[in-house]
C-alpha positions as CSV (number, residue, x, y, z in Angstrom):
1,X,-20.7,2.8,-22.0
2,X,-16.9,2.1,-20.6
3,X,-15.5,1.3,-24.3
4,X,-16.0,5.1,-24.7
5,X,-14.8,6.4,-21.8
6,X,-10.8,6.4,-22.1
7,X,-8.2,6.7,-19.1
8,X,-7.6,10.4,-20.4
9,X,-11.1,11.4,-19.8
10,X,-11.3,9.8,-16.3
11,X,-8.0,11.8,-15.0
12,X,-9.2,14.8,-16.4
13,X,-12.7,14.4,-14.6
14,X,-11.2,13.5,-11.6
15,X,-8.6,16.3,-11.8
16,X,-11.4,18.7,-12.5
17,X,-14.0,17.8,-10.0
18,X,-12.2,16.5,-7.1
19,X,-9.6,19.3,-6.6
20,X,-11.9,21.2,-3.7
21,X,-11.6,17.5,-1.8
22,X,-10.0,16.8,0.9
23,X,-7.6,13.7,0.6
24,X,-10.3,11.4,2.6
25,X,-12.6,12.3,0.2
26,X,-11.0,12.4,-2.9
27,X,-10.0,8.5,-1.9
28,X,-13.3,7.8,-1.4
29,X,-14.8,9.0,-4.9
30,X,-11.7,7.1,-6.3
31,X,-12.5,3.8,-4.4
32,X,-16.4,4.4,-5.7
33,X,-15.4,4.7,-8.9
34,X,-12.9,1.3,-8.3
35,X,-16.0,-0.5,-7.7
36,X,-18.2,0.5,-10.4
37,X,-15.8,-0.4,-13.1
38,X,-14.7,-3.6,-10.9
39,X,-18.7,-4.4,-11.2
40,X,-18.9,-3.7,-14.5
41,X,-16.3,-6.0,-15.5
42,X,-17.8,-8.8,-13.5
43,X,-21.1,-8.0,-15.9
44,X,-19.1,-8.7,-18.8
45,X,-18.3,-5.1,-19.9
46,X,-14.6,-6.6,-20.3
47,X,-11.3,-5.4,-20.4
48,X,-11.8,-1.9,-20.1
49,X,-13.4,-2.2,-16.3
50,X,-10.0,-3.5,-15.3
51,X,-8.1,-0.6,-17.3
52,X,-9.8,2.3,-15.9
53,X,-10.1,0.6,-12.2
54,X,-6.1,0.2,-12.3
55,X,-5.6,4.3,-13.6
56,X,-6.8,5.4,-11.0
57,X,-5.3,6.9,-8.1
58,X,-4.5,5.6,-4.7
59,X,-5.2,8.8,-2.4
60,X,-3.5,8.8,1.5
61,X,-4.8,9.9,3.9
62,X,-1.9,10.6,6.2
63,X,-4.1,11.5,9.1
64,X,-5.5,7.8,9.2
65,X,-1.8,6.7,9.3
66,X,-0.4,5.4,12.3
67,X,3.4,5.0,13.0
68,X,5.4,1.8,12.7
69,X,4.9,-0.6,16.0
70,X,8.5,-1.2,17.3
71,X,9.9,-4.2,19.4
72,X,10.3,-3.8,23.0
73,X,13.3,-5.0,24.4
74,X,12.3,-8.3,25.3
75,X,11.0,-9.0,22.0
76,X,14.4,-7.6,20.4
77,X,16.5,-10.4,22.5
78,X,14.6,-12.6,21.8
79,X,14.9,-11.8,18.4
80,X,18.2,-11.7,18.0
81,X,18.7,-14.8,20.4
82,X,16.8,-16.7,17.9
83,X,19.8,-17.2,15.5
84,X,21.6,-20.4,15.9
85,X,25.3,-19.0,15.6
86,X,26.8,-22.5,15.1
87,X,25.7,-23.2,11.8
88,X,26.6,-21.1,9.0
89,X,23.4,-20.2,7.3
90,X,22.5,-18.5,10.8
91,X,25.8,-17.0,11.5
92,X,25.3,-15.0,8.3
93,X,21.4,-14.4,9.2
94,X,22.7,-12.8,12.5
95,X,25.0,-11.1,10.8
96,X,22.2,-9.3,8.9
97,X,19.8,-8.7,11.7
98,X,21.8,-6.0,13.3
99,X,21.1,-3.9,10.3
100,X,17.3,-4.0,10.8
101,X,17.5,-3.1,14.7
102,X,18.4,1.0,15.6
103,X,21.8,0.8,16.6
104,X,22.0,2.4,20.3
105,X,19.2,-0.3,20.7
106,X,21.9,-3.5,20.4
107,X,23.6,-4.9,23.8
């Protein structure tokens, strides 16, 4: 059965029939479809399980999304205290860290 269905025919299925989805949804006929073919290679249908798993889509859901967890100020002394400034692997390692911290954050 997979041999004859081609990465072409998938997208345009998909395309076609998941357009009135929402993007939950549409991730979750994706992720069905992910699992059949990953099955069906496991029973031996091959190479083309893997082929048509990996073509198709990732869907976000940007609802589900949640936004980055930050340090609080104790953490980011700590963070930054954990640098040993004497040797000079460190020195350049705190040299970088700044760059990863918001600036009106630093002391």
């Amino acid at each position: 059965m997979l041999p004859r269905l081609t990465v072409a025919r998938l997208d345009a299925f998909i395309k076609g029939q998941c357009q009135h989805l929402r993007p939950a949804s549409k991730g979750d006929v994706c992720n069905s479809f992910r699992s059949y073919f990953h099955y069906r290679t496991i029973c031996r249908d091959g190479k083309s399980g893997r082929i048509l798993a990996a073509a198709l889509p990732r869907i976000a859901d940007w609802r589900r999304a949640t936004l980055p967890k930050v340090l609080s100020e104790t953490e980011l002394a700590a963070f930054l205290a954990a640098f040993d400034r004497t040797d000079p692997v460190g020195m350049r390692d705190y040299a970088i860290a700044p760059c990863l911290v918001d600036r009106k954050r630093l002391p």
